[in-house]
C-alpha positions in Angstrom: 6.5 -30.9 -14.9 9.5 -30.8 -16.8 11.9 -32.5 -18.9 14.1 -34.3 -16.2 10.5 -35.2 -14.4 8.6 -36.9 -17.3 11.5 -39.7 -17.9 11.9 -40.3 -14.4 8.5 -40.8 -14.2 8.3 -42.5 -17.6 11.4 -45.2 -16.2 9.2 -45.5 -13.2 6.4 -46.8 -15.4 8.8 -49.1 -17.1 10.2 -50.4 -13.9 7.3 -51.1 -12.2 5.9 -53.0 -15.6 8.8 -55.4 -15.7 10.5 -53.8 -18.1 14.5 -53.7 -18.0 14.6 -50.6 -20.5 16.2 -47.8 -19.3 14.5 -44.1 -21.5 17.5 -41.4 -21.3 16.0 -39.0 -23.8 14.2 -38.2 -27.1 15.1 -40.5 -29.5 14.8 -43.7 -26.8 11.3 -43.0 -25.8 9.9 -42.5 -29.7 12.3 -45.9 -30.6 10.2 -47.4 -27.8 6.9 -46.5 -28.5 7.5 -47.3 -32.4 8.2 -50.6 -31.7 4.8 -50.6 -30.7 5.1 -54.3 -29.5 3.2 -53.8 -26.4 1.0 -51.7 -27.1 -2.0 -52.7 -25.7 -0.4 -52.6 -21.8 -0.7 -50.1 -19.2 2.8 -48.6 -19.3 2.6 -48.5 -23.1 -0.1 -46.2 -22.3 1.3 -44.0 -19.5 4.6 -43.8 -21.6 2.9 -42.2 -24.7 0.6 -39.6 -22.1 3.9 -38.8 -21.1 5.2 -38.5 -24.4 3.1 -36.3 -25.2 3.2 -34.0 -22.6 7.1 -33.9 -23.4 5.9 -32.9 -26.5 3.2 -30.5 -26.0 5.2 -28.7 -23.6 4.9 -28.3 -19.4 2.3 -25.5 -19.8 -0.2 -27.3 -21.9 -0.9 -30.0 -18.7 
């Protein structure tokens, strides 16, 4: 999966949770998840797995 991939999948998450946040690249998605103000929720989870994918790299998964 690559870059373009994770964030759609990663708005995806965030649209389907009720969430009118739009993530367009790096420094949206770790602003998000430092907020850290739901994070106890599904897509709070799902967002960081596919943080970290972004971050590990396409290989690594």
């Amino acid at each position: 999966m690559g870059e373009r991939e994770i964030f759609e999948q990663i708005n995806d998450v965030l649209k389907e949770n009720g969430y009118d946040t739009r993530i367009n690249g790096l420094m949206d998605l770790t602003h998000f998840l430092n907020e850290k103000r739901d994070s106890d929720s599904f897509a709070y989870d799902r967002v960081r797995e596919l943080y970290d994918q972004f971050i590990m790299g396409i290989g690594m998964w």
